[in-house]
TITOR-576199 format. One record per residue (C-alpha): y negated, z negated, x negated. Coordinates in steps of 0.02 Angstrom, whole numbers, plus 50000, padded with zeros to 5 digits. Example, Ala and Ser with C-alpha at 12.3 -4.5 7.8 and 13.67 -1.06 7.14 Angstrom:
# residues 2
502254961049385
500534964349316
//
This chain:
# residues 206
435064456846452
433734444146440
434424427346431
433754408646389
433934392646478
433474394346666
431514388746657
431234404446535
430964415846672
429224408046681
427884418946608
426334423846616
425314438346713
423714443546683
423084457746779
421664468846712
421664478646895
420574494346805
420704510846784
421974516646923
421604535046948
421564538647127
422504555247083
424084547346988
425004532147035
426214528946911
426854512446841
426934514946650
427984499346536
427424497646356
428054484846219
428864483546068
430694490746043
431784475146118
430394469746249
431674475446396
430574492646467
432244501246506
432864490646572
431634484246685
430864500446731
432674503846816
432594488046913
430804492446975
430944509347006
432174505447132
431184491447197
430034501147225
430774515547289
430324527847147
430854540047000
431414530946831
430974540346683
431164535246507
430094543946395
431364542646231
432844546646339
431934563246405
431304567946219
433334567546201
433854576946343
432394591546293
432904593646113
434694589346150
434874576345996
434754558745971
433074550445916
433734547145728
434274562045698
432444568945769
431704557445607
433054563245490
432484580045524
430694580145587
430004564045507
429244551445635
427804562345641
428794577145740
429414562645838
427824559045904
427154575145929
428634576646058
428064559646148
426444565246174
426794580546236
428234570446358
426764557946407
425494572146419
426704579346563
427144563946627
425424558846663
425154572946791
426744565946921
426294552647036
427624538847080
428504537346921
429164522446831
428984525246650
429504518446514
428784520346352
429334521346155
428744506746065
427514517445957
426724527446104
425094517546100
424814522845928
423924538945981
422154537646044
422714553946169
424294545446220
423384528046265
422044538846365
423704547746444
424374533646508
422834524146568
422314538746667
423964542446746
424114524246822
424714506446813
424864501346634
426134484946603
426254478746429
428154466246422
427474454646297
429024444346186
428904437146014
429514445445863
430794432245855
431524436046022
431264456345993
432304454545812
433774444345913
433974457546059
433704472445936
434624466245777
436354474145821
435494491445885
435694505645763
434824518845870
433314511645827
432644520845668
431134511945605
432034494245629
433564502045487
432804490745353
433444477745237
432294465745333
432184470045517
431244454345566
429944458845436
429724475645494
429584469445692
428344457045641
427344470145563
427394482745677
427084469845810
425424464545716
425114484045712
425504487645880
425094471545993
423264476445996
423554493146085
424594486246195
423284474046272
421874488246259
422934498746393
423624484246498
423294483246674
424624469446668
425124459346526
426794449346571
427424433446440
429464435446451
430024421446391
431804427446395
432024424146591
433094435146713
432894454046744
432494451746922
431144437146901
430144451846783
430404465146914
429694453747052
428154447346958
427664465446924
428134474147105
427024457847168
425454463847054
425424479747068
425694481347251
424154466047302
423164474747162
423084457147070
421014453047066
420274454346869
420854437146790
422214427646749
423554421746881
424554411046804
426334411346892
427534397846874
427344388046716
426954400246583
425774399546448
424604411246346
424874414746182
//
């Protein structure tokens, strides 16, 4: 759950509005591990009236194991060769909500994936916030370190760059409600937000 006092709901959108393929329409969520994808892609797909898929929870279901125990046998690079071929898939549906492992921008093929298969929202949150909703999660295999905070920040450093090269939408939570999230991103990608920033509410850029 995202929680904070009640002004942290504010954030910031800034929509891209590029690269929707008039063939796919999906709504793809990327962010770190933490940055809420699940559990806002639920929220939105039925907003929106569509199919919720999350791309580490169908990896599971396919090989029929958990994602640590994928590492402990295949290494994080036969993890990955499973997302892309999951995102590769995904990419030809239309209406899907997806959401994404933290690492799937990592891949130049998987980036080009998602931006040609629709939407792409990137839930932005610091690595502070990310290490406080993630620090009592063991499924999460590259965060079992003796300094998980370290590790976020430098995978955030690593990652945050790809994220904002495939956003459509790039959304500030500042730890504000589910819902609030949901609405701000139904609202922008159903006007088709103009290139710019739209500042909503009181949020700032960082």
């Amino acid at each position: 759950m995202f929680k904070g006092p009640a002004h942290a709901g504010l954030c910031l959108l800034r929509c891209y509005n590029r690269r929707v393929s008039a063939r796919n329409n999906n709504i793809y969520l990327v962010g770190m591990p933490g940055a809420g994808k699940t559990s806002v892609g639920r929220q939105l797909a039925r907003r929106m009236q569509r199919k919720f898929i999350d791309a580490d929870h169908e990896i599971e279901a396919r090989t029929g194991v958990g994602i640590p125990l994928i590492f402990d046998i295949e290494g994080e690079q036969g993890f990955r060769d499973r997302e892309s071929k999951v995102i590769a898939e995904l990419a030809d549906e239309s209406d899907l909500v997806v959401a994404t492992g933290g690492g799937a921008v990592l891949r130049p093929e998987n980036r080009v994936a998602l931006t040609r298969g629709g939407t792409v929202v990137y839930l932005h949150a610091t690595p502070r916030l990310l290490f406080e909703r993630t620090r009592l999660d063991s499924n999460r295999p590259l965060l079992q370190v003796a300094d998980p905070l370290r590790k976020i920040e430098e995978l955030f450093r690593q990652r945050d760059p790809f994220y904002r090269e495939v956003a459509d939408i790039v959304i500030n939570s500042l730890g504000g409600s589910i819902s609030h999230l949901v609405k701000q991103i139904a609202g922008a990608v159903s006007t088709k937000a103009n290139a710019g920033i739209a500042v909503l509410g009181r949020g700032s850029r960082n």
